[in-house]
C-alpha positions in Angstrom: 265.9 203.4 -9.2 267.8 200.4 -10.9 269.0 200.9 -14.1 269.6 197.1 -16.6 272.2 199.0 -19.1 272.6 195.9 -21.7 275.2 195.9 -24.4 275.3 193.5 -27.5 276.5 192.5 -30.8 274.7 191.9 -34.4 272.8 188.6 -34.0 271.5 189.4 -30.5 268.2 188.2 -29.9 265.7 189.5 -27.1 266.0 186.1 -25.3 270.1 187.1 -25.5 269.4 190.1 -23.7 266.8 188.5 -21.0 269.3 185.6 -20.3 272.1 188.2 -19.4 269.4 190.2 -17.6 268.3 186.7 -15.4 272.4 186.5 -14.9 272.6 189.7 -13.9 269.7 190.9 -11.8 270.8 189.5 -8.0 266.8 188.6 -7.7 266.1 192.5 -8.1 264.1 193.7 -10.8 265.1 196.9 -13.1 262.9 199.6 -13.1 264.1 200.9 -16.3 266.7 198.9 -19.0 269.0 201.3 -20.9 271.3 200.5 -24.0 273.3 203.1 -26.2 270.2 205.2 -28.7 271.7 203.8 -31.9 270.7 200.3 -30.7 267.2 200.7 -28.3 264.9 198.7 -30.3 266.0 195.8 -29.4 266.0 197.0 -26.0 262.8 198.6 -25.9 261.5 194.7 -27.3 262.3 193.3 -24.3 261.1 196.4 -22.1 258.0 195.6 -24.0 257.7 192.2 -22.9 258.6 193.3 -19.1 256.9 196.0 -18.9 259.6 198.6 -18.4 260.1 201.5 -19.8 263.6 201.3 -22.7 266.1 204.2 -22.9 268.9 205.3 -25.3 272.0 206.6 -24.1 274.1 209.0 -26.3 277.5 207.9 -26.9 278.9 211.7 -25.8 276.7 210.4 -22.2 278.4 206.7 -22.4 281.8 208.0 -23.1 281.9 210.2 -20.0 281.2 206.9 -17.5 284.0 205.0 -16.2 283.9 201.1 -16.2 284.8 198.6 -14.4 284.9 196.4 -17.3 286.8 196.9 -20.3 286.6 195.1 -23.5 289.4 196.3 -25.8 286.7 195.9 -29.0 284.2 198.1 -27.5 286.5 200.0 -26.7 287.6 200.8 -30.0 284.1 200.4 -31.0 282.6 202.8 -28.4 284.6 204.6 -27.2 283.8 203.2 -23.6 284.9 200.1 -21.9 281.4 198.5 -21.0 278.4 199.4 -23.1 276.5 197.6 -20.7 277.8 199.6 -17.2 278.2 202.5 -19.2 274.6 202.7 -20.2 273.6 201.7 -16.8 275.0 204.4 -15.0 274.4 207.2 -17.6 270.9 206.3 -17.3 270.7 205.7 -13.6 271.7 210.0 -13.2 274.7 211.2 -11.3 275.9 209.8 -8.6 275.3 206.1 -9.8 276.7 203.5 -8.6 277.7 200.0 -10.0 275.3 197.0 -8.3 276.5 194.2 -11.1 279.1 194.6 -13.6 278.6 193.5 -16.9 277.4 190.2 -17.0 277.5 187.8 -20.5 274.7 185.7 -22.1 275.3 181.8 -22.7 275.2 182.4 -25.8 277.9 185.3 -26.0 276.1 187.9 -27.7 274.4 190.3 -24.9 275.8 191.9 -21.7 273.7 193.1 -19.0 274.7 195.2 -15.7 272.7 196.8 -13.0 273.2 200.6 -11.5 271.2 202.2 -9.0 270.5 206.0 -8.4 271.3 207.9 -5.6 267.5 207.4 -4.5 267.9 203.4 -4.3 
């Protein structure tokens, strides 16, 4: 399974998130896109519009996934280096491993990175 974990700021649109998803995907599609709960609808938009299924992430599930990435503001914010990876991984189940680390829209306000299960 491969897991789009997207991270983004107020102001984020759904095309912010699908531009950071076309940046980020390799040519591989995600079977599932994952964000942190607080902020799935935006997420679950764009699921909508692929035709993939949307999942929230508790912070307490983000927090315990270690980055590659870290931004010093999210960081403070979240309590995790990459919202994006983090969300990724916690969704993608234990043993998940980084395919794309977190990857930045054009126009700066969405992240995307890719994790895949151990059953990729």
């Amino acid at each position: 399974m491969i897991v789009a974990g997207f991270g983004f700021r107020s102001g984020a649109t759904v095309e912010s998130l699908n531009d950071a998803y076309d940046r980020a995907r390799l040519g591989r599609e995600a079977d599932v896109l994952a964000t942190v709960d607080d902020k799935l609808t935006l997420v679950a938009a764009l699921g909508q519009s692929m035709r993939r299924p949307a999942v929230g992430v508790a912070a307490r599930f983000l927090e315990a996934q270690e980055t590659e990435t870290v931004s010093e503001a999210v960081l403070q914010a979240r309590g995790v280096g990459s919202v994006a990876e983090a969300a990724a991984l916690a969704a993608a189940g234990p043993g998940a491993r980084l395919m794309c680390l977190r990857v930045v829209s054009e126009d700066g306000r969405a992240t995307c990175a890719l994790a895949f299960g151990e059953d990729e």
